[in-house]
N, C-alpha and C positions, 0 to 999 in steps of 0.2 A: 312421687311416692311409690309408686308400683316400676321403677324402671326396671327392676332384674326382673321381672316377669312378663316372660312372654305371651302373643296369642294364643302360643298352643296350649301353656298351662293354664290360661280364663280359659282355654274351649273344654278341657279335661274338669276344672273347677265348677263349670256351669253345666256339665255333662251329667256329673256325679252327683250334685246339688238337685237335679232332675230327678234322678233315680233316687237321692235318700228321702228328700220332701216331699213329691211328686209332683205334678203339675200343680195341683190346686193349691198348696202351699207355697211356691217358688216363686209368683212373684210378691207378694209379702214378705217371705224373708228379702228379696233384692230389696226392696224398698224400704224395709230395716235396715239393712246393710249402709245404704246409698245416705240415711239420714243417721245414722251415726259415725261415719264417714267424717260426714260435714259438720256434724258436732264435733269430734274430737280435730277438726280442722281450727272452728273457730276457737275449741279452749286453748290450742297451742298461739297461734294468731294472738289472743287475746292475750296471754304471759309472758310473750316477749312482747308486746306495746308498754305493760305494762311494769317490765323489766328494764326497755328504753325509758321508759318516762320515769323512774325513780333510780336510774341507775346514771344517768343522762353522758356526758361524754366516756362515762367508764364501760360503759357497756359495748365499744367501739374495741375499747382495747382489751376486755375478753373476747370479743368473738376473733379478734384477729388470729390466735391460737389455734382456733376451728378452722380458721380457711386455710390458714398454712396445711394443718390436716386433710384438708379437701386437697389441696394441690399436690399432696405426697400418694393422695389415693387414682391421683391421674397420672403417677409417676410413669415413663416411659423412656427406657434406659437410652434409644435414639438422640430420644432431644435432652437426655443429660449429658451426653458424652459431647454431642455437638452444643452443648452452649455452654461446656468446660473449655474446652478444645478450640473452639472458633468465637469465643465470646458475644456471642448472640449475633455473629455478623450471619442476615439474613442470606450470603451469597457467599459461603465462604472461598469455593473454586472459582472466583472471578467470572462465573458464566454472565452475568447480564451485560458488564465490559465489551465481553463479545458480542455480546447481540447489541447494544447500542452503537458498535463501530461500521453499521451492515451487513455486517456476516451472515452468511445462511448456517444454519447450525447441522444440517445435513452432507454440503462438502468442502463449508471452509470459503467459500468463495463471495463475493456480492453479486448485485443483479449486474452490476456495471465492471467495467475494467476498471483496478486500482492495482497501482505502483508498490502498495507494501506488500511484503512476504508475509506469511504467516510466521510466530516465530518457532524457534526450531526446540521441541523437547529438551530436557537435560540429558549428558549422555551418564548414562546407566552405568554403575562399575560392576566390574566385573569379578563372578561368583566363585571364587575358588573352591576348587575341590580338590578333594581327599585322596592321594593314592592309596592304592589297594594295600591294605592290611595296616595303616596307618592311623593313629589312635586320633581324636579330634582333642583339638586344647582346652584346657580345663583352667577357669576362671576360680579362685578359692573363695575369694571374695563372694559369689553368688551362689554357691554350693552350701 
């Protein structure tokens, strides 16, 4: 209920509640506070029981609308791109491959002598460039 709030805003909240009630009031109101709390907990509690139980499997398929929302509010552009991109494969750069063949991931080697090579990167092409005072080519299509 209170997760966007932090300690320091209760210590400024229970600060200020000091100073406007005073001591001799403060913890009264806390214990107001505390049992309406838990009131307005059980009326919610109590309307969706009672929203399940009259609404019975339909009530599955409105909330599912909600959680989709809940999952858009934890959205995190990382793991959209990687689970477009890599289709939720949890290892997309073959690292565990490596590390299940005994590699040490530090220089490539195992604790033991073995016959196979590592293999050899792709070779890179090569970046051409521009002589001096020469315009770069213009694609129309993408302009």
């Amino acid at each position: 209920m209170f997760d966007s709030i932090g300690w320091g805003e209760i210590l400024v909240l229970v600060v200020a509640g000091l100073f406007i009630l005073g001591p001799e009031r403060l913890p009264s109101a806390a214990a107001w506070l505390g049992r309406t709390i838990r009131q307005v907990r059980e009326y919610a509690t109590g309307a969706q029981t009672k929203l399940r139980d009259e609404l019975g499997p339909e009530f599955d398929e409105l909330r599912k609308p909600l959680e989709d929302l809940r999952g858009l509010r934890n959205f995190n552009p990382r793991t959209a791109v990687r689970r477009t991109l890599f289709d939720n494969d949890p290892d997309p750069l073959g690292m565990n491959a490596l590390r299940s063949n005994g590699t040490n991931g530090s220089n490539g080697s195992s604790g033991g002598t073995s016959e196979t090579a590592p293999a050899a990167p792709p070779a890179a092409k090569p970046v051409e460039r521009l002589a001096p005072d020469e315009r770069p080519p213009i694609d129309p299509d993408a302009t």
